[in-house]
VOPAMI-522618 format. One record per residue (C-alpha): residue number from 0; residue in three letters; x, y, z. Coordinates in Angstrom, 2 decimals. Example, Ala and Ser with C-alpha at 12.3 -4.5 7.8 and 13.67 -1.06 7.14 Angstrom:
2
- 0_ALA_12.30_-4.50_7.80
- 1_SER_13.67_-1.06_7.14
***
This chain:
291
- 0_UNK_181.34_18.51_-166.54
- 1_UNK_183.63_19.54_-169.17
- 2_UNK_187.71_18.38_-168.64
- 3_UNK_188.73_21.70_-168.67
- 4_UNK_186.78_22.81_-165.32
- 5_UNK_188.07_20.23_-163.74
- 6_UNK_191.70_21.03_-164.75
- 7_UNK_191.17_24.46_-163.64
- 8_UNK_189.99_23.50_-160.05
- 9_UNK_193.05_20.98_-159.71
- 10_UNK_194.92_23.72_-160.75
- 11_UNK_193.47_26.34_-158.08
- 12_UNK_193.39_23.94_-155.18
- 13_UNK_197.31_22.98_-156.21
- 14_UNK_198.15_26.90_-156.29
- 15_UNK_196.53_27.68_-153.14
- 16_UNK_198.05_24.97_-151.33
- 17_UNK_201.22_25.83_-152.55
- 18_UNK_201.23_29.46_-151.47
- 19_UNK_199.77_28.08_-147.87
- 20_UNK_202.86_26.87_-147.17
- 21_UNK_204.55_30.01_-147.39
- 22_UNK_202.05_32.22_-145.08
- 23_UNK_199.80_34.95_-146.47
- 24_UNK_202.64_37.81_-145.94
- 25_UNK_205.45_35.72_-147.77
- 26_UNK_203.40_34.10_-150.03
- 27_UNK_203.35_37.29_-151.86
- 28_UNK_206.83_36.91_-153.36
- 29_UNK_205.26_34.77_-155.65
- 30_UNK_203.16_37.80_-157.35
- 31_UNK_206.53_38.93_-159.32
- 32_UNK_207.31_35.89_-161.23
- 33_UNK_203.18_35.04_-161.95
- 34_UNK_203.46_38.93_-163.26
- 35_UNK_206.49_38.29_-165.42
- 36_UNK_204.33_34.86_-166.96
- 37_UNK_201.24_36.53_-167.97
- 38_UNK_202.63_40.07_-169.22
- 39_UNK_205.52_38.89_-171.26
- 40_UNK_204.76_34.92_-172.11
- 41_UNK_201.26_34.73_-172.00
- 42_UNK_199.86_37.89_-172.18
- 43_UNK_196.34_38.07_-171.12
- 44_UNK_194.37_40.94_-172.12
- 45_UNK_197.62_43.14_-172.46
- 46_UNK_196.21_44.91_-175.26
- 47_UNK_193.23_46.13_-173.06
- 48_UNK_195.18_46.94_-170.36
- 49_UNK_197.62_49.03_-172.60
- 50_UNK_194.66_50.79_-174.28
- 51_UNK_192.54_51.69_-171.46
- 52_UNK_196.07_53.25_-169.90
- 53_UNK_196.36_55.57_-172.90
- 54_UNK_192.96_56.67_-172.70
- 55_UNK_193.22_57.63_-168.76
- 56_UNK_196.46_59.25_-169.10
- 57_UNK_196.87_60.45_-172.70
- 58_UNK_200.04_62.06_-171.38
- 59_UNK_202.43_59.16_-170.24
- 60_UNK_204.71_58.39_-172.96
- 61_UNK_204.77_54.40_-174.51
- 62_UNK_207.70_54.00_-171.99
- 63_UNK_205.04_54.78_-169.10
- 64_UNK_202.41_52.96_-170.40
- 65_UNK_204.58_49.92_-170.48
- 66_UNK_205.69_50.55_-167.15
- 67_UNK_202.46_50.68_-165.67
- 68_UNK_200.93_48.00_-167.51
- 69_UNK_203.35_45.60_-166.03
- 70_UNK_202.73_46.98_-162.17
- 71_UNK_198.83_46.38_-163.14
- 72_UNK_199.81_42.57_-163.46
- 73_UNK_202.15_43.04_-160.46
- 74_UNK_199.24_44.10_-158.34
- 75_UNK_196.81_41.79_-159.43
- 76_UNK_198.86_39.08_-159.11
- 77_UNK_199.39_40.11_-155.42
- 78_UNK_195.90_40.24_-154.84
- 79_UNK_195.14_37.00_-156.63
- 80_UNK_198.10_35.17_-154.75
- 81_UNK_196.90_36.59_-151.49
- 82_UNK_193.63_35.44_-152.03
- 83_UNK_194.94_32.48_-152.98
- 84_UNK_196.64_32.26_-149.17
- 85_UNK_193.17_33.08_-147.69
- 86_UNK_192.06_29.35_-147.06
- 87_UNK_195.19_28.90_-144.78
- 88_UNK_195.08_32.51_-142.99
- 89_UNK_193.73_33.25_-139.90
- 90_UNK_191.90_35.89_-138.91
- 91_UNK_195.02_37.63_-136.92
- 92_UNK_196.78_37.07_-140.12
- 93_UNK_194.09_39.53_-142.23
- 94_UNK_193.31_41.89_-139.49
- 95_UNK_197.63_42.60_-139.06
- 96_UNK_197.52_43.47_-142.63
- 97_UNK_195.01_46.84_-142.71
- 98_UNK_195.41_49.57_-141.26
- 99_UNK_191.81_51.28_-140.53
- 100_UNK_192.06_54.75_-139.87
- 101_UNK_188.52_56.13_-139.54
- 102_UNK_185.84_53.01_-138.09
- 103_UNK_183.94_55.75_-137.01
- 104_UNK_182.54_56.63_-140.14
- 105_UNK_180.96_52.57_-140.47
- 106_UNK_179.77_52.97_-137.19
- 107_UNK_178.47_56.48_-137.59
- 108_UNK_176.53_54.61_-140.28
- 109_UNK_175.60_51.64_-138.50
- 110_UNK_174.24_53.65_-135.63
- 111_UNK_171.70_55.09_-137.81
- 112_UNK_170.07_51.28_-138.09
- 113_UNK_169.04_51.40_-141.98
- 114_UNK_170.99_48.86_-143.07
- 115_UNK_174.09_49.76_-145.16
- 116_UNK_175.66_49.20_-148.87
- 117_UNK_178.89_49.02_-149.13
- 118_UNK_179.82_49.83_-152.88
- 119_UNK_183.58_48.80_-153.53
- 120_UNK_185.55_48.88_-156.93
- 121_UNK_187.96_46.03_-158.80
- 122_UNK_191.02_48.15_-157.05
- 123_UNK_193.82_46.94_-154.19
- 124_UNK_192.04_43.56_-153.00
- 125_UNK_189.17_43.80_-153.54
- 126_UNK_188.61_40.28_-152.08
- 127_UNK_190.02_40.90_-148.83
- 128_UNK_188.46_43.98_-148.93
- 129_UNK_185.28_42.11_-148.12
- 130_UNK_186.29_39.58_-145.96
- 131_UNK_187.64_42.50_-143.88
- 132_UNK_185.12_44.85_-143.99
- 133_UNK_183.15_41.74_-142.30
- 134_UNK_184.87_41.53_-139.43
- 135_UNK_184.85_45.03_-138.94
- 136_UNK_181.38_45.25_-139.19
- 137_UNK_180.70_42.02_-136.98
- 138_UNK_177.57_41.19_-138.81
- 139_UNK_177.23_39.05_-141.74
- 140_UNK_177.93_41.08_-144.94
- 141_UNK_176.08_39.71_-147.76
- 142_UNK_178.26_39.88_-150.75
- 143_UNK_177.31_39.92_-154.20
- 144_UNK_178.94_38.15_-156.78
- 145_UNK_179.13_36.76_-160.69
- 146_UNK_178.03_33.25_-161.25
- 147_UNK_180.71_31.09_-162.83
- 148_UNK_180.76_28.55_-165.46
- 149_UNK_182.96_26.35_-163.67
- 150_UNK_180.90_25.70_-160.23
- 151_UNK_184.12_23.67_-158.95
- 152_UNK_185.77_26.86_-159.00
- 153_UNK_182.89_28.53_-157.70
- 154_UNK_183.04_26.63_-154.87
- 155_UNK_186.16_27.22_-154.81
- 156_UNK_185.94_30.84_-154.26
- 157_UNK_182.92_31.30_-152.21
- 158_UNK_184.71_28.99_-148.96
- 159_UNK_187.21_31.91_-149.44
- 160_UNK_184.18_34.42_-149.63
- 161_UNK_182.19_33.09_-146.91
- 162_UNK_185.74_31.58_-144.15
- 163_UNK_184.95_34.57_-141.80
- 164_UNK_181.07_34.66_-141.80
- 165_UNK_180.40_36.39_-144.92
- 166_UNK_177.62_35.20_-147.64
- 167_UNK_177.58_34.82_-151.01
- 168_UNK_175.28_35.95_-153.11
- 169_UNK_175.04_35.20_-156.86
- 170_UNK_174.01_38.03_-159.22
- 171_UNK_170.79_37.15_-161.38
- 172_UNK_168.49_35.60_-158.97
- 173_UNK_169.71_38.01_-156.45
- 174_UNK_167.75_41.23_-156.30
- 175_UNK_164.76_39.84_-153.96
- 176_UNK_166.83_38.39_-151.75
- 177_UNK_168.95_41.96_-151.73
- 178_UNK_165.86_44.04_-150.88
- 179_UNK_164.88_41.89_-148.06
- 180_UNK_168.45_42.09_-146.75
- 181_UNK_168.46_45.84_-146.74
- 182_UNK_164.80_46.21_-145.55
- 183_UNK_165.70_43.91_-142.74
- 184_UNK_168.60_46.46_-141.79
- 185_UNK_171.28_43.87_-143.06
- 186_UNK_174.98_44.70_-144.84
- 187_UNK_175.38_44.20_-148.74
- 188_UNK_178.60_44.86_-150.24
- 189_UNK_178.66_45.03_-154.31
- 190_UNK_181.34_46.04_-157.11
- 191_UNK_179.65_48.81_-159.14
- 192_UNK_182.82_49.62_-161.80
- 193_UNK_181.90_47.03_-164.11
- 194_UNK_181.03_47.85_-167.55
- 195_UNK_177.01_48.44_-168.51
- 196_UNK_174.98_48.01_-171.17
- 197_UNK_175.81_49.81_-174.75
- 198_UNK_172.37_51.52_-174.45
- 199_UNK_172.72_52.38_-170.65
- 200_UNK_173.45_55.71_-168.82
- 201_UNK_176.70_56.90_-169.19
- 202_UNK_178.46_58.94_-166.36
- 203_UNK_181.97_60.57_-166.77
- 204_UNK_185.38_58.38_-166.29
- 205_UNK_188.40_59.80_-166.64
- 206_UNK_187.02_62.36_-169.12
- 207_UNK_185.04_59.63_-171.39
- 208_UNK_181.39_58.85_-171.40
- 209_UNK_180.91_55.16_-169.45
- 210_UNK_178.38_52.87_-169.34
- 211_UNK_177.84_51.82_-165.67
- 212_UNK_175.01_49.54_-164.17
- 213_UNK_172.73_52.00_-161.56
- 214_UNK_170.85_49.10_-160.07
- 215_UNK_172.65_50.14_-156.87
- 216_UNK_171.36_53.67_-157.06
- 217_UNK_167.65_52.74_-157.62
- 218_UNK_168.20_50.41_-154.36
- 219_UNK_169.61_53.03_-152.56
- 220_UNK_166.64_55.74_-153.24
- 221_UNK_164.30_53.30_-153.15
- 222_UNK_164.37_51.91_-149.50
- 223_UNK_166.57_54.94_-148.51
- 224_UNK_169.76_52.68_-147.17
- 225_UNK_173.15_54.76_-146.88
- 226_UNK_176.00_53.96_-149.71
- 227_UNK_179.13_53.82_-148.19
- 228_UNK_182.74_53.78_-150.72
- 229_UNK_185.02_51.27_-149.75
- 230_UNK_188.23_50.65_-151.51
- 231_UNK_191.36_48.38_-150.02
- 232_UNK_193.92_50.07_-151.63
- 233_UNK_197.73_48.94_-150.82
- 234_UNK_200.50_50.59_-149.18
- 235_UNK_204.47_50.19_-150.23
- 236_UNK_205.03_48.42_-146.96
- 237_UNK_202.38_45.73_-148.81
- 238_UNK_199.96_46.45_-145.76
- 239_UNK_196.23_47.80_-146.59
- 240_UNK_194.78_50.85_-145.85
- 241_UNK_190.49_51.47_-145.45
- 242_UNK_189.48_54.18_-147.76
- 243_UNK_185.97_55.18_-146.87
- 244_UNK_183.40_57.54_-148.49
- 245_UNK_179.78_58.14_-147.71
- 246_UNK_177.71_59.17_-151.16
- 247_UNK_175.10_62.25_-149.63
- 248_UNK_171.40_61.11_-150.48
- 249_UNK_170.30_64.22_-149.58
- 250_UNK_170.58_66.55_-151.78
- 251_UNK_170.28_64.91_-155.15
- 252_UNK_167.58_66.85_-158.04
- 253_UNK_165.65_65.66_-160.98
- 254_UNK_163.91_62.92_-162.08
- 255_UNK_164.22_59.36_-160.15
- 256_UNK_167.26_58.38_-163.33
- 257_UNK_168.85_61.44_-162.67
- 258_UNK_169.48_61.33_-159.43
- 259_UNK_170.45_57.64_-160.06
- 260_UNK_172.96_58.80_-162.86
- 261_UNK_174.26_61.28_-160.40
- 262_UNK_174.94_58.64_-157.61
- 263_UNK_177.11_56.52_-159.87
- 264_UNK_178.37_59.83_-160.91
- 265_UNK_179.84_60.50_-157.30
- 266_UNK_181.04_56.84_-156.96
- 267_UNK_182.81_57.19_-160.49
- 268_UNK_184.03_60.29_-159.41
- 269_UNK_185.51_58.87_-155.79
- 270_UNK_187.40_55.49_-157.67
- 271_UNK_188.83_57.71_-160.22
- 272_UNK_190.60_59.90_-157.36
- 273_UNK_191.84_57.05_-155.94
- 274_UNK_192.75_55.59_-158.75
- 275_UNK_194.87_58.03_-160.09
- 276_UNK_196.65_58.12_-156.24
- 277_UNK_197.37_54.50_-156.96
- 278_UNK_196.54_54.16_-160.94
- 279_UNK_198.50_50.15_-161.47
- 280_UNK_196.14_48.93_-158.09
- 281_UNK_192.92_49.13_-160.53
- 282_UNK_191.95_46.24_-162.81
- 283_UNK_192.86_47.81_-166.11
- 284_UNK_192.15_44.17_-167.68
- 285_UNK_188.26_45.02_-168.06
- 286_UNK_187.31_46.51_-170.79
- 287_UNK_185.16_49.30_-169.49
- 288_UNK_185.62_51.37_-172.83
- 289_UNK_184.58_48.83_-175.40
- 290_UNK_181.90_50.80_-176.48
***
């Protein structure tokens, strides 16, 4: 194993244990200074992040743009410090953070006994989002994930995944194992605003043609499972509200890829109103315009 993955887990495990000592809703405090290190000293992907700004709101001024740019690392270095605080949280500690205002819709859903997908978005927590969405559902909700390099950190990550009875489920291998999940009437939760191939569909985003992944879609239509929105998004007060959307299967047209294209077309179209609500909670960082 390569030195490097082993000075990133020492590193992880040394953060984490670090913010456990201050408690998940103090640890927090810690998001402003981390913010400060990688905008203006080490500034990861800050040229993305500024250019994928512009494009979304061509009429903020450079002033703006900087502005926001620097509450996008604020944000995510909330979420990333509260994830860190995960491993010493209790479940009391999560569930005091959200506030859910409609469970009826999940168990509107869950009533109908078809299993569920729960397609969420890089926006809020997105992490918590999960774990939460868990509990709520009390069943197992299998989540799907990006292998990593580093399997330390892996590791790493899924005990904070999988502390409150989710599963972890790595993309690539994956899509058997999803199917017979959904067929047996289980819970899947997947990101679906990652960038897709330079040769696959493209759906509108913020005005610009996008390549998105419909894999999601095609499993929806195919064994006829409800998609459900879910997006963590946060609140001044630093709590978490539930934002919850169900995509209609029901009255799609055309071909099987159309109606496909048009289901990532009403998820796009969902993140993109919340995201201009809330525009520095979304991860800016990915490059979801590179070609």
């Amino acid at each position: 194993m390569k030195l490097k993955y082993k000075v990133e887990f020492i590193l992880l495990v040394s953060i984490a244990r670090f913010v456990g000592l201050f408690g998940l809703k103090n640890a927090r405090y810690l998001a402003k200074p981390v913010a400060f290190l990688f905008y203006y000293l080490i500034p990861i992907r800050k040229t993305v992040v500024k250019k994928n700004l512009s494009l979304a709101f061509p009429n903020l001024n450079h002033h703006q743009i900087n502005k926001l740019a620097f509450d996008n690392y604020y944000s995510i270095g909330i979420s990333f410090i509260e994830i860190m605080a995960i491993k010493y949280s209790s479940r009391d500690d999560l569930t005091s953070m959200v506030i859910f205002d409609n469970p009826e819709l999940i168990n509107s859903v869950i009533k109908k006994n078809r299993g569920l997908i729960l397609f969420t978005a890089h926006f809020g927590n997105w992490e918590l989002g999960a774990i939460f969405a868990g509990m709520v559902l009390e069943n197992t909700l299998y989540v799907l994930a990006k292998k990593q390099k580093n399997t330390l950190v892996a590791g790493l990550i899924k005990n904070v995944r999988e502390k409150f009875g989710n599963k972890e489920i790595l993309l690539g291998s994956s899509i058997r194992e999803l199917y017979k999940t959904l067929k047996d009437k289980g819970n899947i939760g997947m990101v679906g605003d990652q960038r897709g191939p330079r040769d696959g569909a493209r759906v509108n985003f913020f005005g610009r043609p996008t390549s998105i992944f419909t894999g999601t879609a095609a499993m929806a239509l195919k064994i006829n499972v409800p998609i459900v929105v879910a997006l963590l998004g946060r609140r001044p007060d630093n709590k978490y509200y539930i934002f919850l959307e169900e995509i209609s299967l029901t009255d799609l047209e055309g071909t099987t890829e159309e109606k496909e294209i048009e289901i990532i077309q009403r998820y796009m179209n969902i993140l993109q109103k919340n995201i201009e609500k809330h525009p520095e909670q979304w991860f800016w960082m990915h490059d979801i315009w590179k070609y």
